[in-house]
N, CA, C and O atoms as a GROMACS GRO file, in nm:
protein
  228
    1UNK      N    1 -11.478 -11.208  13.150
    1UNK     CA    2 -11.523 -11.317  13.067
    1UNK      C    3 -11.447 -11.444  13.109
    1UNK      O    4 -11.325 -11.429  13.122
    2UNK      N    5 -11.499 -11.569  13.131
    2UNK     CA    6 -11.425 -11.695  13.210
    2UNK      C    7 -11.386 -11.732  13.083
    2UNK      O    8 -11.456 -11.695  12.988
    3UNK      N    9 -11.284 -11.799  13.063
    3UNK     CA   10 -11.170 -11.875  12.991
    3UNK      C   11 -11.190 -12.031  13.046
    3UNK      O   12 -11.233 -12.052  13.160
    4UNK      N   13 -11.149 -12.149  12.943
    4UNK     CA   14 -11.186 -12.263  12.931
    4UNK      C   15 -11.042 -12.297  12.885
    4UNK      O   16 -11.000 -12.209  12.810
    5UNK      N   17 -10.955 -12.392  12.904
    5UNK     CA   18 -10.869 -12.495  12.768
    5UNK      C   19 -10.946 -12.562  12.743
    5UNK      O   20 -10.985 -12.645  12.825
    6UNK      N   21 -11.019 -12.546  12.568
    6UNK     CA   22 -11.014 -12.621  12.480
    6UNK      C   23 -10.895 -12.681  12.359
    6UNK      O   24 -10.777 -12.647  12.358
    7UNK      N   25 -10.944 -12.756  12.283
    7UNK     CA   26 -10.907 -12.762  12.187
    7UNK      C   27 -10.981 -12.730  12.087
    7UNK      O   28 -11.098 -12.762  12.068
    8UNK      N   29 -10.866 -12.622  11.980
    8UNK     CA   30 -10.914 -12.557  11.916
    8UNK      C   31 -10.928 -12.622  11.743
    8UNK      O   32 -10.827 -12.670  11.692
    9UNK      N   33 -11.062 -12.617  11.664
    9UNK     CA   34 -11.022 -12.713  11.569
    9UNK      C   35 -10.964 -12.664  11.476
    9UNK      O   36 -10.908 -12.743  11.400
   10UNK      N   37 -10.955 -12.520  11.450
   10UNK     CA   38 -10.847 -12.465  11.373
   10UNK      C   39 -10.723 -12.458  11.402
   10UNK      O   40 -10.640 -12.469  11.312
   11UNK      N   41 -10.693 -12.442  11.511
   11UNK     CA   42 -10.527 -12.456  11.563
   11UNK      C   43 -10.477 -12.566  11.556
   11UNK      O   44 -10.376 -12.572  11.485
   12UNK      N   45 -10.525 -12.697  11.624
   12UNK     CA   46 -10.544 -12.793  11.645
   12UNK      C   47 -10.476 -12.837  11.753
   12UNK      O   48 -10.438 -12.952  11.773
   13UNK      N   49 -10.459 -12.728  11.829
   13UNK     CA   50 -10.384 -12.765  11.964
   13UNK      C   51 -10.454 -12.689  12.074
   13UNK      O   52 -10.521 -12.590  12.042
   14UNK      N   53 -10.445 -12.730  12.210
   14UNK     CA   54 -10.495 -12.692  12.309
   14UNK      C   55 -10.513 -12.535  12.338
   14UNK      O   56 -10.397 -12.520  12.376
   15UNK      N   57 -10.558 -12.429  12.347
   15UNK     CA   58 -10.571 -12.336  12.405
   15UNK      C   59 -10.655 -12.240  12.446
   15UNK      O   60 -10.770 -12.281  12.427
   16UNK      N   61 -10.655 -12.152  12.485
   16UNK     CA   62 -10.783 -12.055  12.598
   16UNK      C   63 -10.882 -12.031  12.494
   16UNK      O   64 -10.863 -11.995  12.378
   17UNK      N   65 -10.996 -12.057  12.558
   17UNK     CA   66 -11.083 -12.037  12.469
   17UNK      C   67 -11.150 -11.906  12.579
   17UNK      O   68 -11.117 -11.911  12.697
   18UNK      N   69 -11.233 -11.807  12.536
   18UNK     CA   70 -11.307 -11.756  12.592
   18UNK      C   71 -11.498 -11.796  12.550
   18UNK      O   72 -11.570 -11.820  12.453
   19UNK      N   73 -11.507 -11.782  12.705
   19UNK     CA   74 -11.706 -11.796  12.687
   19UNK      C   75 -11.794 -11.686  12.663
   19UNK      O   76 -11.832 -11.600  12.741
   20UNK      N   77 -11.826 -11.709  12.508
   20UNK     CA   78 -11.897 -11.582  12.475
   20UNK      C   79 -12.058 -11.581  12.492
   20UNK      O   80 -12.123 -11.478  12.505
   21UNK      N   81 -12.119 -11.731  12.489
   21UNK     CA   82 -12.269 -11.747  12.507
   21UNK      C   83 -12.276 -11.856  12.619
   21UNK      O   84 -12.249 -11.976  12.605
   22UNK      N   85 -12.319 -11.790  12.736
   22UNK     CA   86 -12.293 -11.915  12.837
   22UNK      C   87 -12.481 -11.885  12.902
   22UNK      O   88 -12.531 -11.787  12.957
   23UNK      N   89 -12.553 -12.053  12.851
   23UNK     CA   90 -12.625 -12.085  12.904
   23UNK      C   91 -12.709 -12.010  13.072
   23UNK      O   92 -12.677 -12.088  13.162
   24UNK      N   93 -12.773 -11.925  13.116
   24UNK     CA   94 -12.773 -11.851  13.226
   24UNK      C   95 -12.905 -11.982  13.317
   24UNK      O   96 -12.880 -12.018  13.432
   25UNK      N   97 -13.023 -12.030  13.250
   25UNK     CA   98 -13.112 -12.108  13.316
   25UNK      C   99 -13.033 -12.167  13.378
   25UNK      O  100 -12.961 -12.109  13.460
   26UNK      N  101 -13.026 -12.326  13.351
   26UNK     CA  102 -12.987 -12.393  13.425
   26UNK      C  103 -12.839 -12.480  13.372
   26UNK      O  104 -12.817 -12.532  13.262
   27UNK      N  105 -12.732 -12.472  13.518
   27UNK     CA  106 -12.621 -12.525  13.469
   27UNK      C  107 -12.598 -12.648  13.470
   27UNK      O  108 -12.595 -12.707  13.578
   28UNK      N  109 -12.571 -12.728  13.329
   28UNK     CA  110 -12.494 -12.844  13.346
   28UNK      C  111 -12.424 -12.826  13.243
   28UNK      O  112 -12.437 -12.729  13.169
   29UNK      N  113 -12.325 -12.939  13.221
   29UNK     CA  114 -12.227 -12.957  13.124
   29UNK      C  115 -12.246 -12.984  12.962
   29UNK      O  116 -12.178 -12.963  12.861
   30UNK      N  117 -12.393 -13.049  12.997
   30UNK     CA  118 -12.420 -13.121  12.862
   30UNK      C  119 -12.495 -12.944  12.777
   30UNK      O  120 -12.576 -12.966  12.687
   31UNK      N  121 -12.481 -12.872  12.792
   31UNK     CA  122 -12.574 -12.747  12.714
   31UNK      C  123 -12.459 -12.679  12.617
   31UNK      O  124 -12.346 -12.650  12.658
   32UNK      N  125 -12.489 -12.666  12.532
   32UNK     CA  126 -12.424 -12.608  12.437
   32UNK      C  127 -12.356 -12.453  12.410
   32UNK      O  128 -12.423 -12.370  12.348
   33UNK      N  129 -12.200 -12.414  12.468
   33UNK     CA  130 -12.175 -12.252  12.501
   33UNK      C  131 -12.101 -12.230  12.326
   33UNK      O  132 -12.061 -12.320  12.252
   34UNK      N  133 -12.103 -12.107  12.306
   34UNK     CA  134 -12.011 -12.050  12.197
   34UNK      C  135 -11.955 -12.036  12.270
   34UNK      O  136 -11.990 -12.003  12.383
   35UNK      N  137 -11.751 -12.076  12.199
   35UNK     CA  138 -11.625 -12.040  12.226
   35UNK      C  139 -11.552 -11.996  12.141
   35UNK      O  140 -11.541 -12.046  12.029
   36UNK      N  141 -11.480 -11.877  12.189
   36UNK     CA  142 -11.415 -11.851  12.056
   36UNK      C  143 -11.254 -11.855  12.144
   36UNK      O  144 -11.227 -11.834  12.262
   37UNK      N  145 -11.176 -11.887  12.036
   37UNK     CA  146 -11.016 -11.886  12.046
   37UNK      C  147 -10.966 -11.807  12.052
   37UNK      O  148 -10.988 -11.719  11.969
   38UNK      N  149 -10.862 -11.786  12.159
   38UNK     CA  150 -10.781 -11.676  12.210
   38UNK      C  151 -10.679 -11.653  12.103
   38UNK      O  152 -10.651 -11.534  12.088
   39UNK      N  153 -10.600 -11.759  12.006
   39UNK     CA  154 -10.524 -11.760  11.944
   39UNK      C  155 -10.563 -11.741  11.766
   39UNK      O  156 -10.508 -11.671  11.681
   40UNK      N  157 -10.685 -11.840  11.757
   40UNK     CA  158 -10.688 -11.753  11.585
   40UNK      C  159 -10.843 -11.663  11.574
   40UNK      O  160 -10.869 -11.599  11.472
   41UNK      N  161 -10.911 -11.667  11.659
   41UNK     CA  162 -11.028 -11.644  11.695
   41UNK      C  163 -11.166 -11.665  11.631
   41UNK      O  164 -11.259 -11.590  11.602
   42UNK      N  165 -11.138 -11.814  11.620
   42UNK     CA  166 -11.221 -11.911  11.490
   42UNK      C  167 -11.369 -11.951  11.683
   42UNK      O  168 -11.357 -12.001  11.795
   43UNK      N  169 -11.450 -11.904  11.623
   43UNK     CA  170 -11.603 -11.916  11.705
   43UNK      C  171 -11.664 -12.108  11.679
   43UNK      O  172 -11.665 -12.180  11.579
   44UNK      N  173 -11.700 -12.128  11.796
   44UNK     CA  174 -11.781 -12.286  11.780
   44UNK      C  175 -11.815 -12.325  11.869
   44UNK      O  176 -11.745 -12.319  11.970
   45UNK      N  177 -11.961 -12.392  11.868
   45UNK     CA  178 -12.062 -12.464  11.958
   45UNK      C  179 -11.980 -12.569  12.036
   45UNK      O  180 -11.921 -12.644  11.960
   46UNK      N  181 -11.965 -12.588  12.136
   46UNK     CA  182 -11.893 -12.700  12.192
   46UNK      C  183 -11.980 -12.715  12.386
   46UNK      O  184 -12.002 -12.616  12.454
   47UNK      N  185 -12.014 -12.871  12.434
   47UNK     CA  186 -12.060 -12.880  12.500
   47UNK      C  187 -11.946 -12.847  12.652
   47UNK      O  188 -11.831 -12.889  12.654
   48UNK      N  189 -11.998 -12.779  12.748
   48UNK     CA  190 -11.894 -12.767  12.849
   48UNK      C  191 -11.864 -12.860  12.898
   48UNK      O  192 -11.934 -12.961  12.890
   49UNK      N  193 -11.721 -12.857  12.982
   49UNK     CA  194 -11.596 -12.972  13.053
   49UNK      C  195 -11.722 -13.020  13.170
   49UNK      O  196 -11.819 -12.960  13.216
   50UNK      N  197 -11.681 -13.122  13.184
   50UNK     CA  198 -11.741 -13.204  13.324
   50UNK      C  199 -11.658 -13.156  13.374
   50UNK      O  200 -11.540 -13.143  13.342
   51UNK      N  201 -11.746 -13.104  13.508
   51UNK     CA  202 -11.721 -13.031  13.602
   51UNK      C  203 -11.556 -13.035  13.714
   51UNK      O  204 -11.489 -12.944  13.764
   52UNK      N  205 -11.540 -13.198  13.717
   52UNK     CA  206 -11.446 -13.211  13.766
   52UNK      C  207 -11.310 -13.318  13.727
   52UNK      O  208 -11.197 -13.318  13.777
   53UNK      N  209 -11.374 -13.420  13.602
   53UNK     CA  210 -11.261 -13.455  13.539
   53UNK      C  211 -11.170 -13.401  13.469
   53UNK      O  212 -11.051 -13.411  13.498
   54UNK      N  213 -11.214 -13.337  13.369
   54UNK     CA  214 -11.136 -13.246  13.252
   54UNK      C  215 -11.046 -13.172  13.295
   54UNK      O  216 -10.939 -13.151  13.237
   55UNK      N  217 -11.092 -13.108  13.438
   55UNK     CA  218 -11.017 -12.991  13.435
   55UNK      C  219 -10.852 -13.053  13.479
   55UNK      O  220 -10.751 -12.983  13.485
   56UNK      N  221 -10.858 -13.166  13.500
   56UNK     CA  222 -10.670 -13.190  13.615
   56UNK      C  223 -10.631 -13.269  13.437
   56UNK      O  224 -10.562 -13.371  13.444
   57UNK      N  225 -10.656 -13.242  13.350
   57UNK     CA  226 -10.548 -13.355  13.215
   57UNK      C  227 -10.407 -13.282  13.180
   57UNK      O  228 -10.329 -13.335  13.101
   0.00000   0.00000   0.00000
């Protein structure tokens, strides 16, 4: 299962989210995946990272 850093809105701090509903048609950023938190394991719609900014913060 691929892992993401989000931010989590229950934690409220940065950490691994895992991808539990990942879009299979067609990939872009703007489509909507379920993530759920590695740390309290609170589930939520969130649009995926652009591809190549997000990931170097």
């Amino acid at each position: 299962m691929p892992t993401e850093k989000r931010f989590c809105d229950q934690c409220m701090i940065r950490t691994d989210h895992d991808v539990i509903e990942d879009p299979e048609a067609i990939y872009t950023y703007k489509r909507r995946r379920l993530y759920k938190c590695r740390e309290c394991g609170h589930t939520s719609y969130k649009r995926g990272l652009r591809p190549s900014s997000e990931s170097v913060y």
